[in-house]
N, C-alpha and C positions, 0 to 999 in steps of 0.2 A: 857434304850431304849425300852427294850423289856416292861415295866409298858407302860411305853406312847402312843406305839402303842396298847397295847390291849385297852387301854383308845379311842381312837382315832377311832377303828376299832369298839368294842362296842356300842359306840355312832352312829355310821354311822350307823350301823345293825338298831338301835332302830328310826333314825330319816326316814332310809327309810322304814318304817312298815307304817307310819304316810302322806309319802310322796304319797303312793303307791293311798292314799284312798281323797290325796288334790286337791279341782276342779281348773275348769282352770282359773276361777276370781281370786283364791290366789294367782296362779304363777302369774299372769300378774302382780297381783299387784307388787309381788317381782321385776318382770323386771320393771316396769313404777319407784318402789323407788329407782333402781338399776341403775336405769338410773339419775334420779335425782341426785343421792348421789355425781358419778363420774364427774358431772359436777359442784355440787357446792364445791367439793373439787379439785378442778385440779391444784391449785397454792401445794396443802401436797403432791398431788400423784407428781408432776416435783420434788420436794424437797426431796423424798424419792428416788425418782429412780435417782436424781443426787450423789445420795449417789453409786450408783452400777455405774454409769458412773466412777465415781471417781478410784474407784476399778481396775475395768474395764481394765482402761488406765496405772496404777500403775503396772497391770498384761501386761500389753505388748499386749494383746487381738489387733488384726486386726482389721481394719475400717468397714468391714463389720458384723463383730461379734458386733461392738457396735453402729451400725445402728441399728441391729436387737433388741438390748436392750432399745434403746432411748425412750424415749414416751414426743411428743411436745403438743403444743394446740393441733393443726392438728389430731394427732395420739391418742387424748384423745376423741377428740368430734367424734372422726368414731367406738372407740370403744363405746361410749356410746350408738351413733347412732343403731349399729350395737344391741344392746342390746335391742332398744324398738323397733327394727324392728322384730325382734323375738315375742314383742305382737301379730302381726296382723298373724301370722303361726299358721296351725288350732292342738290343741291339741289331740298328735294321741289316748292318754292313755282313755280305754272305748270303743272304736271303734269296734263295731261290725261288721262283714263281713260273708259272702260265708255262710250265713244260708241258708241249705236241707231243706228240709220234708224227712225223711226216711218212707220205707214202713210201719214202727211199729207205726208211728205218731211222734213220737218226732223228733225235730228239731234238726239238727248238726249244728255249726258256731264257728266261731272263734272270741278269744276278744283279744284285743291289751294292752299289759301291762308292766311296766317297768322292766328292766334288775335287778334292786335293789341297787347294791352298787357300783359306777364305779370310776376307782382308772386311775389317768390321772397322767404320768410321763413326761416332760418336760422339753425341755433347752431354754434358753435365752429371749424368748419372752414374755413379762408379759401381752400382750394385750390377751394370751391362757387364763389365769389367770379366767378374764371375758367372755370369748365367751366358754367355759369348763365350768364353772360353770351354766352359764345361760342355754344352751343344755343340760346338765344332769336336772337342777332343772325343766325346762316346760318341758321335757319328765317322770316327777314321780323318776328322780333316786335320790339317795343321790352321792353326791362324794365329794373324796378323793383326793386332787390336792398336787403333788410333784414340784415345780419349782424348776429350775437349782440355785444355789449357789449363780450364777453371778446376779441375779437378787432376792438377797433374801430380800434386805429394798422396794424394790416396791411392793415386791409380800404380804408381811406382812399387807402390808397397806393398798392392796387391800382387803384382809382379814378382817379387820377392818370393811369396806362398804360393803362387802357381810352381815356379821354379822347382822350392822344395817339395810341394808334392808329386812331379811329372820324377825326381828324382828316387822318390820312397818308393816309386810308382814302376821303377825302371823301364822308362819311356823318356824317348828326346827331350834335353830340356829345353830347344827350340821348337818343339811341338806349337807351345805358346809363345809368343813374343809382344810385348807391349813396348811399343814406341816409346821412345825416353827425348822424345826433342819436340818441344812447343811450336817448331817452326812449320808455316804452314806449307811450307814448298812440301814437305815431305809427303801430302795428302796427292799434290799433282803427281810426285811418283810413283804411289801406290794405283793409282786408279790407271793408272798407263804403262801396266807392265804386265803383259800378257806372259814373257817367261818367268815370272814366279807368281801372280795370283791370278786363279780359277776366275774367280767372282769378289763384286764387291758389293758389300751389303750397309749402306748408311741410315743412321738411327738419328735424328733428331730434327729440326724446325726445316720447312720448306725448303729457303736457301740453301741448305747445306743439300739438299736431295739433288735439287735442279743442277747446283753446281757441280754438283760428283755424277749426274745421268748426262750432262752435257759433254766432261769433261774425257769418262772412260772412255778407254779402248779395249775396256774388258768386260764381261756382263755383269751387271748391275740386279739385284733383286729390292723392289720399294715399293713403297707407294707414297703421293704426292699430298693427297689430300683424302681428309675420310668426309665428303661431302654425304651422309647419309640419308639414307627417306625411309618413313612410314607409313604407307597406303593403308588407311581404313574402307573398305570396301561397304559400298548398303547391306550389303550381307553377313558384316561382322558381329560378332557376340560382341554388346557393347560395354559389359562390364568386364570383360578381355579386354578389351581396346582401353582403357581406362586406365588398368594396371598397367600393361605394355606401354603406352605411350608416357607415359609418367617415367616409367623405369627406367626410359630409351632414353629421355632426356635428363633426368634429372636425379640420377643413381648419380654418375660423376659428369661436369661438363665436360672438361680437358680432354676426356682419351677420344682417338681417331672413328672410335667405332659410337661412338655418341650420336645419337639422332640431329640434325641440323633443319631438318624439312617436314612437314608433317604434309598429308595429302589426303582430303575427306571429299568424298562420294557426296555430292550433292543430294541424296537421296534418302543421306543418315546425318545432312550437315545439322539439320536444329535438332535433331535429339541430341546429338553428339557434341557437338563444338562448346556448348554456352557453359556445361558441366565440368567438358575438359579443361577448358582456357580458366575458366576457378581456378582447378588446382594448380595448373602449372605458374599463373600469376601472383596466388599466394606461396607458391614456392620462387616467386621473385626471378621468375622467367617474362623477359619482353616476349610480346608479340608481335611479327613483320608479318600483314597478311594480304593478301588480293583483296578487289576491292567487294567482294559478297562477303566474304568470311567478316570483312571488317564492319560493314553495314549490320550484322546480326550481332556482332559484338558490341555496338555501339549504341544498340537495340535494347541490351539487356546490361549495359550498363558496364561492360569489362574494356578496362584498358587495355588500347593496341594500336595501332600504326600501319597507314598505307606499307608496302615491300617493294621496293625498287627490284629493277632489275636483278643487278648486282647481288641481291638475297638471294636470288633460286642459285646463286654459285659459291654462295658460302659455305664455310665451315670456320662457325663462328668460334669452338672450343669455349665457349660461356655460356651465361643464360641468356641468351636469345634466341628462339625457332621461328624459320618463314614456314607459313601454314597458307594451302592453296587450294580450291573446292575445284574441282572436276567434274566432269559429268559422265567419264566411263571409267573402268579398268583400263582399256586402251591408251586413255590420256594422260592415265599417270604413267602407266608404262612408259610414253611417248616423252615424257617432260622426267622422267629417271635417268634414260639413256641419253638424254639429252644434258642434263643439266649436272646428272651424279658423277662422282670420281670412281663408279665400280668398283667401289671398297663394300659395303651391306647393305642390302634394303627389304626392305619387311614387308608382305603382306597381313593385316588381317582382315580375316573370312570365315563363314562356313562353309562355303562351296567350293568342293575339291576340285571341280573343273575348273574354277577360275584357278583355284592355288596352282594348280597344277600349269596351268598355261602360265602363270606369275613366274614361276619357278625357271620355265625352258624364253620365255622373252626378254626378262631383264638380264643383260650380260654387264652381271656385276661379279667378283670374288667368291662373293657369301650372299647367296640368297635364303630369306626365311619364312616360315609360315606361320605365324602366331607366337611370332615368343620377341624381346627385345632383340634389338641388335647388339646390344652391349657383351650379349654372349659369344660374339666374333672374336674370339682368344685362345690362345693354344691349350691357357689350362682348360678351359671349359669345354674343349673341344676332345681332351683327353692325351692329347698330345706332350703335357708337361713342359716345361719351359718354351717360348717361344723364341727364336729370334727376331721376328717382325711380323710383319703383315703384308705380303704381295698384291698387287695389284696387276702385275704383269700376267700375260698370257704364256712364257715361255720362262723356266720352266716350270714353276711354282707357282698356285696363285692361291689366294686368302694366307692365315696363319704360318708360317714357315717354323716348322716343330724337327727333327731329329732327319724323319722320311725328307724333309724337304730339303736337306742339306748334304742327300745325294742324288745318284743317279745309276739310270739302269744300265748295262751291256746285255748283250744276247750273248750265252754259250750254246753250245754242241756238244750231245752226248753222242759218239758214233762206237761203231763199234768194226769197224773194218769197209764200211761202205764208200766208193766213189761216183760220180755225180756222171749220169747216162747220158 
């Protein structure tokens, strides 16, 4: 094991040295053959991946774990899609910015340059496979992709077509590398090897997060939990708030950036609550609520339930939201920073001082003013494919799109000057 990975790790080090210096007609070219490839192979890629279907179901695995594995026509042409939509994204790598003139004459500025070797840990989903490789390779990085187990005959196969198109492409065809061995030792050598990977970026359930931020000795880009909040303020436009808070929870449960908290102004709680809790109820969302919200609900006759503790640190990924009355802007802010994973949280309001103070108090990723949170995504952000969602302060935080899977240097333009 330990031979393979040095072999593995090696190769990556040497392919991004080459990667570092490749303009942006190669990469494209790689995503335009990469995109090719996966379409005129989509009858091998169904055929492989029913191979991990098969498994799958053998393993007793839940309907929704082998949702998340499937790949149809459907789910084939959005990944390829999603691949040549990545050509028309401006390549950040070379990027000059924030050139001075210093008083000596020389020029200060910053240049935009790849991370170098990025090691991407993964469960289930094999369409990461391609939208992971494609974002490392048009930002200059080499990587290093670990897929889950359950998805090891699709993801091999993808491998296969990275291969040939890094070759149409005439770029390394260690550029990409996917792991070919189930065993999970090979995860503790990736995250503990600072002389071949940069960073490591893990994609899937809690566990796997905790144990890869525990375990490196390299930097890590994550986040752990999308514990989200909605502050409806007394001052909010309340048929805004309606829309929003509907949409925050109940567009899709599962993804990170889902509403989990709802938090109403005591000031707008009976206009507000008795209307809301309708619909989210008949949309077959539980209520966990403090013990006022629950009194008024119980008032006008809507199913809901005391919220333990434990609710204000949820992220339930279902229908269920703890809902909590407050009596200032202050106290929600207070019980955000307190109780939130700094992944999104929303104000709505009309008053731009309170937005405003909302905006610079809560030390969350994604702060917003009026709109869901479920718009915390790289597409929606304009960024185009994602590779996650940060939570960190250093050096990436929210979305991690193309920009965020480099980094600056400072150069000098001089022109014959020495330092007095």
């Amino acid at each position: 094991m330990l031979n393979y990975w040095q072999n593995v790790g090696e190769n990556a080090r040497s392919a991004s040295e080459k990667l570092r210096m490749a303009d942006s007609g190669k990469k494209n070219q790689f995503l335009e053959r990469l995109y090719e490839e996966i379409l005129a192979h989509r009858e091998e890629i169904k055929l492989e991946n029913s191979k991990d279907l098969t498994n799958a179901k053998e393993q007793n695995f839940d309907v929704a774990f082998i949702d998340r594995l499937a790949l149809d026509d459907t789910r084939i042409e959005a990944m390829a899609n999603g691949v040549k939509e990545m050509i028309l994204l401006p390549d950040p790598i070379g990027e000059i910015s924030d050139i001075k003139v210093r008083p000596s004459g020389i020029q200060v500025g910053k240049m935009r340059m790849p991370l170098g070797v990025i090691a991407i840990i993964y469960e289930s989903r094999p369409n990461v496979t391609i939208d992971a490789a494609a974002l490392c390779l048009k930002s200059g990085n080499a990587a290093v992709l670990r897929g889950g187990s359950e998805a090891f005959h699709t993801n091999q196969y993808l491998a296969t077509l990275l291969t040939i198109a890094l070759e149409k492409a005439g770029l390394p065809k260690d550029s990409i590398q996917i792991i070919n061995t189930t065993d999970r030792a090979i995860v503790d050598l990736m995250v503990t090897s600072p002389q071949y990977i940069d960073v490591v970026i893990p994609r899937g359930g809690k566990a796997l997060v905790e144990r890869i931020n525990h375990q490196a000795t390299v930097p890590v880009i994550k986040h752990l939990d999308g514990v989200c909040h909605t502050y409806v303020d007394s001052e909010a436009d309340i048929n805004k708030a309606y829309h929003v808070v509907d949409n925050a929870k109940t567009q899709r449960f599962a993804p990170c950036n889902t509403m989990e908290t709802l938090l109403i102004h005591e000031g707008i709680l009976k206009k507000f609550l008795p209307e809301m809790a309708t619909i989210l109820v008949e949309k077959g969302v539980e209520l966990r609520t403090c013990e006022k919200a629950l009194a008024l609900l119980k008032a006008e006759n809507i199913p809901a339930i005391i919220a333990a503790e434990e609710d204000w640190h949820a992220e339930y990924l279902a229908p269920i939201l703890a809902v909590k009355v407050v009596k200032s802007m202050e106290e929600a802010i207070t019980h955000i920073n307190h109780y939130g994973s700094h992944h999104t949280d929303v104000i709505l309001t009309e008053n731009y001082s309170k937005a405003m103070h909302f905006l610079r108090a809560v030390d969350s990723a994604c702060v917003m003013i009026n709109a869901s949170s479920r718009f915390c995504d790289g597409f929606e952000f304009g960024l185009g494919a994602e590779i996650g969602i940060s939570t960190d302060k250093l050096h990436v935080r929210g979305p991690v799109g193309l920009e965020g899977l480099t980094s600056q240097k400072y150069i000098v333009l001089g022109h014959g000057e020495g330092r007095q």
